[in-house]
C-alpha positions in Angstrom: 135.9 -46.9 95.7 132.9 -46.7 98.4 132.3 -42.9 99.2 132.2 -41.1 102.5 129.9 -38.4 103.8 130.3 -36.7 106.6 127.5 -35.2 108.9 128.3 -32.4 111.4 124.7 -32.7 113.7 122.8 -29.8 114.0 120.9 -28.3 116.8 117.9 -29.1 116.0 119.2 -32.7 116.0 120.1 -32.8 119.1 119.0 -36.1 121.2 117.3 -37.5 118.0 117.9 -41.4 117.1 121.0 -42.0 114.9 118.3 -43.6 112.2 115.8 -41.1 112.4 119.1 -38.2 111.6 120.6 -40.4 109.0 117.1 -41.1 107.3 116.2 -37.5 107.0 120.3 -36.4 105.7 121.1 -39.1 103.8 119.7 -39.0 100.1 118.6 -42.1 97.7 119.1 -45.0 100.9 115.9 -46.8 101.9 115.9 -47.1 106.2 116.5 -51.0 105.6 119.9 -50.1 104.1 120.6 -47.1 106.4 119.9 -50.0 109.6 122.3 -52.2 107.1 125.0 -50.0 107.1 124.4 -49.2 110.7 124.6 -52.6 111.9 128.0 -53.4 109.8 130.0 -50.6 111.5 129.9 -48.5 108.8 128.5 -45.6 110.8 130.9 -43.5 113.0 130.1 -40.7 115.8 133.0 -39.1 116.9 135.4 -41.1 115.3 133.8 -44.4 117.1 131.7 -47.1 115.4 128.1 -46.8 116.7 126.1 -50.2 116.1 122.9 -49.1 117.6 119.8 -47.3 115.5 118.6 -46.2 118.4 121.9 -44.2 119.8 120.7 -40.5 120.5 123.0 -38.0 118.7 124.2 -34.7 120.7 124.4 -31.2 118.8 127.6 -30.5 117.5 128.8 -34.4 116.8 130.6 -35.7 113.4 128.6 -38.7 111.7 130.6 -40.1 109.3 128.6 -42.5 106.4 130.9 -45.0 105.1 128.6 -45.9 101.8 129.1 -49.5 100.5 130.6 -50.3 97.0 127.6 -49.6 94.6 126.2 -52.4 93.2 127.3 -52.9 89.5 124.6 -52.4 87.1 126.2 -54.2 84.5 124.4 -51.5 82.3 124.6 -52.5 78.1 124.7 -50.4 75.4 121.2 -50.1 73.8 120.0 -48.6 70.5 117.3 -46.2 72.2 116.7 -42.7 70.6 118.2 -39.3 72.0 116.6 -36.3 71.2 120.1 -34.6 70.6 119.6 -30.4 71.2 123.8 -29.9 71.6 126.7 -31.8 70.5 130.4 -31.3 71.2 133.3 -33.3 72.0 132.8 -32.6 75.6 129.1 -31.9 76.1 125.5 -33.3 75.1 122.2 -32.1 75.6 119.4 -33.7 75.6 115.7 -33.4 75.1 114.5 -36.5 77.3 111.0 -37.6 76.8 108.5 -38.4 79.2 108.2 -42.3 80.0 112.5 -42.5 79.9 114.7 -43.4 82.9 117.4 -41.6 83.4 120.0 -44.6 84.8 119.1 -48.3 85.9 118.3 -49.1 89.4 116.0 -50.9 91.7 113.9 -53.0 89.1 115.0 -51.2 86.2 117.9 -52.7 84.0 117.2 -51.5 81.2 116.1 -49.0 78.4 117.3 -46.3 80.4 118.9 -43.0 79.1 122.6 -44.6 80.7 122.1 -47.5 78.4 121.6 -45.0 75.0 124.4 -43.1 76.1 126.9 -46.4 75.8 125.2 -47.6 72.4 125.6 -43.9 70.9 128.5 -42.3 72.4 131.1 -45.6 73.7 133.6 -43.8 74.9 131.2 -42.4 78.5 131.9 -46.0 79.3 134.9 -45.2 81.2 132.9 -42.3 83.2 131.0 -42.6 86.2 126.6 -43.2 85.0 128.1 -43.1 81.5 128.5 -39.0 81.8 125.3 -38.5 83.4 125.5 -35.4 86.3 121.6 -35.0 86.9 118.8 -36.6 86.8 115.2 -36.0 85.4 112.2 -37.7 87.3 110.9 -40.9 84.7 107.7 -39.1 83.5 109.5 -35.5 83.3 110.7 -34.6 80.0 113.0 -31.7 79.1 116.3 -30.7 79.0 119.9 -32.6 80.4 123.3 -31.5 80.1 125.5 -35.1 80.3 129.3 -34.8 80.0 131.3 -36.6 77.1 134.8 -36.1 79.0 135.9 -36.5 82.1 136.9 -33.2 82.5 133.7 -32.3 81.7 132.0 -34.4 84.2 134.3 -32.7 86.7 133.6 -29.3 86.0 129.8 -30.1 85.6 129.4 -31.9 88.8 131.2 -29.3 90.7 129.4 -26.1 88.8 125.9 -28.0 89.8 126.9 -28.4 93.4 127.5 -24.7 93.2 124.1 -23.7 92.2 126.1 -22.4 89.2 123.8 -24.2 86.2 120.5 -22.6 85.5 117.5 -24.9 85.0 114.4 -23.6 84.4 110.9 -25.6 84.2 106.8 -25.2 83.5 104.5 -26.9 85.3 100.6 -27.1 85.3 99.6 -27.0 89.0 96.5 -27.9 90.7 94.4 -24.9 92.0 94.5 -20.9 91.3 97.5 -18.9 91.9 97.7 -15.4 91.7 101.1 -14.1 92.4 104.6 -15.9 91.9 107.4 -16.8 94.8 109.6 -18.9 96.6 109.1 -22.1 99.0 112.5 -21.9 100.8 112.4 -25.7 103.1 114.6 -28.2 103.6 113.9 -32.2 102.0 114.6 -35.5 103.4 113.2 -38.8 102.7 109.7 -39.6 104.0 109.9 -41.2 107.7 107.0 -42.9 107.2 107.1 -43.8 103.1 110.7 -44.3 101.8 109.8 -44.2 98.1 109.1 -40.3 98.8 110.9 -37.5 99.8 109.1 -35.0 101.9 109.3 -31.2 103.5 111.5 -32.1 107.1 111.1 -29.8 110.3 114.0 -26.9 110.6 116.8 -28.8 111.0 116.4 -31.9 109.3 117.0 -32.8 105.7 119.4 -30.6 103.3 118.5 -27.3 102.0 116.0 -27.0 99.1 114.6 -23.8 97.3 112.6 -23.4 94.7 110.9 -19.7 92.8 108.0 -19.6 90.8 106.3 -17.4 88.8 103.0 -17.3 87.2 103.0 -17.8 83.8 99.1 -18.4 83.1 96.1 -18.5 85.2 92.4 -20.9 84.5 89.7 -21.7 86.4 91.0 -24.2 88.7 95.1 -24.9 87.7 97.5 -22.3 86.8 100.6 -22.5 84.5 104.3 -21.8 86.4 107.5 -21.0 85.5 109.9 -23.0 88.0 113.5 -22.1 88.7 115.7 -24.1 91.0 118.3 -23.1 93.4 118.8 -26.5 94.7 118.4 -29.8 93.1 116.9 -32.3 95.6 115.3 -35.4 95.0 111.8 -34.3 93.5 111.9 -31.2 95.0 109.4 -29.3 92.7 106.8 -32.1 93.1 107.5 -31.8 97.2 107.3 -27.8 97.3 104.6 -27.5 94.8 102.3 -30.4 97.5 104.2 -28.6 100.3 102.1 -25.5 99.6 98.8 -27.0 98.4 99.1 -26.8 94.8 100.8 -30.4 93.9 101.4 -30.8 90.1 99.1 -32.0 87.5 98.9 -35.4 87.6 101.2 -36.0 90.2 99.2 -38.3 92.3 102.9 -39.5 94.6 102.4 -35.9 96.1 98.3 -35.0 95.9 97.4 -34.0 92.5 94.6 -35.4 91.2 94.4 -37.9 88.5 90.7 -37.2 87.7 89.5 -33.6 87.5 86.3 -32.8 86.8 85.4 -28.9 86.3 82.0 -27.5 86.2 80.5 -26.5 82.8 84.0 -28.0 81.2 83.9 -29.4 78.2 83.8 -32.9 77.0 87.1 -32.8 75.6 89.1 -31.1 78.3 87.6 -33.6 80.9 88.9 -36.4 78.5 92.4 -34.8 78.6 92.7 -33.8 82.2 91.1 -37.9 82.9 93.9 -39.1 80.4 96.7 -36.9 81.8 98.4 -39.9 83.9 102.2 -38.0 85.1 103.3 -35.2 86.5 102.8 -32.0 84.4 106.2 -31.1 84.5 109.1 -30.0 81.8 112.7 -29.0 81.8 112.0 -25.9 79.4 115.3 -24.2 79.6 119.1 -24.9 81.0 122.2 -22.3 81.5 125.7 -23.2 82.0 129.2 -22.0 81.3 130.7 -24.3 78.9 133.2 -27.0 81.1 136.3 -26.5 78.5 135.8 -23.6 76.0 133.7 -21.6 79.4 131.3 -20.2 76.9 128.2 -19.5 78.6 125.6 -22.1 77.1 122.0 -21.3 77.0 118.7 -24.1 75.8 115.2 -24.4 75.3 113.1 -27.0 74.8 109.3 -26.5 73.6 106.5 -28.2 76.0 105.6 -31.5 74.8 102.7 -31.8 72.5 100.4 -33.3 75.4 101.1 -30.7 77.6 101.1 -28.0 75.2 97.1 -29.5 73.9 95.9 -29.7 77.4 97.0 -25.8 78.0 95.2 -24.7 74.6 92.1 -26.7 76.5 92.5 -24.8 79.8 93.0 -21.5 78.1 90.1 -22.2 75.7 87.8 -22.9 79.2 89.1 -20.0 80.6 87.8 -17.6 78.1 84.4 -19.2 77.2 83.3 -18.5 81.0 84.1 -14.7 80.7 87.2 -14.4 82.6 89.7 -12.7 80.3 
């Protein structure tokens, strides 16, 4: 069954090209399928069929987004490792490591976390991603709840869409922080590169809100404690550029893949130089219990690369006599 979402345009909208709004609301769609589903009728305003991506939108309006039929990803069970933290009849967690899709997509068929979900527990074959509810970016590791029953699924999807599931991360940003807080702007996809999402103008793309806190400070990165609010496509990675301190690593959204600091040593310049993803980790994940509603609570330890480059930073930090 195709899906339907429904748009009610905004102010800020107002008199702004029907691809441009649709680009900037409209989650996981390149613009060459947005113009697709444009030109195939499958985009109303006001109840009427509008065929042109250049039709200006008026405040107030109804867009409604008839999605095509998803394309079938003919995903296969696999015999791929899972880090199992929790087990029940109606719930898994995970401990995903870095380097591991979460589902198959565009160019990836394969060896994904959807495909060790069928080998290891069959019966998610009859759920929608195999129970999946969230995802975690390929080179993030850390935690994931993933439902084992349908009414699981249910009650997941719906306590995630209501901010109602805790999830907790560390990152290593670039530059020196000194005091923890909260980057409260809205996400759409980039207008001008569709592989990225991006901070819009007020307005435009879907609420996003993410709090950090300082966990550690060196000489030129400091060590955060992220929780989130929403759960937008890459939205740490966009806040954390959106403010000038893009993650570790992260060189989609600014950080730098080489890093040379002054008077560092050999080693922590070989790590920082060899430290090739985003310096981000699911640490910790809170959610009442869809069945038994027992309030859940997990951790997951940094991974050992992470964990080695802090000991480096801290170790820097100290020998130029600033603890």
């Amino acid at each position: 069954m195709s899906e339907v979402i429904e748009l009610q345009v905004s102010d800020e909208f107002h008199g702004k090209r029907l691809d441009a709004v649709l680009g900037a609301l409209v989650e996981n769609h390149s613009r060459s399928a947005l113009k697709s589903m444009i030109d195939e009728g499958r985009i109303l305003v006001d109840g009427a069929v509008q065929t042109k991506p250049s039709f200006k939108v008026n405040a107030g309006s109804m867009v409604t987004v008839n999605l095509p039929e998803p394309e079938s990803l003919e995903a296969v069970p696999e015999d791929l490792p899972l880090d199992i933290v929790y087990q029940d009849a109606d719930v898994l967690v995970i401990n995903k490591p870095i380097n591991f899709v979460v589902h198959p997509g565009a160019g990836v068929k394969n060896g994904t976390v959807m495909n060790a979900m069928l080998y290891h527990f069959p019966q998610t074959a009859t759920l929608a991603r195999a129970g999946i509810v969230h995802r975690l970016d390929k080179d993030t590791s850390g935690l994931m709840v993933i439902a084992l029953s349908q009414a699981a699924q249910h009650a997941l999807i719906a306590a995630i869409s209501k901010h109602e599931v805790v999830r907790e991360y560390e990152a290593i940003v670039e530059g020196e922080l000194t005091a923890g807080g909260t980057v409260d702007a809205p996400i759409g996809r980039d207008m001008h590169i569709r592989t990225k999402m991006a901070v819009m103008p007020e307005g435009l793309g879907r609420e996003a809100v993410t709090h950090y806190r300082v966990m550690e400070r060196f000489r030129a990165h400091t060590r955060l404690k992220l929780r989130l609010e929403t759960g937008r496509t890459h939205q740490i990675r966009v806040h954390m550029s959106y403010i000038h301190h893009p993650l570790l690593g992260d060189t989609q959204y600014g950080g730098r893949r080489i890093k040379h600091i002054a008077g560092a040593s050999a080693e922590l310049d070989t790590a920082l130089n060899n430290y090739r993803h985003q310096a981000l980790h699911a640490s910790h994940i809170e959610f009442e219990h869809p069945v038994t509603h027992e309030q859940m609570s997990f951790d997951a330890p940094i991974p050992e690369e992470m964990s080695q480059l802090i000991e480096l930073l801290r170790a820097d930090y100290q020998e130029h006599g600033l603890y």
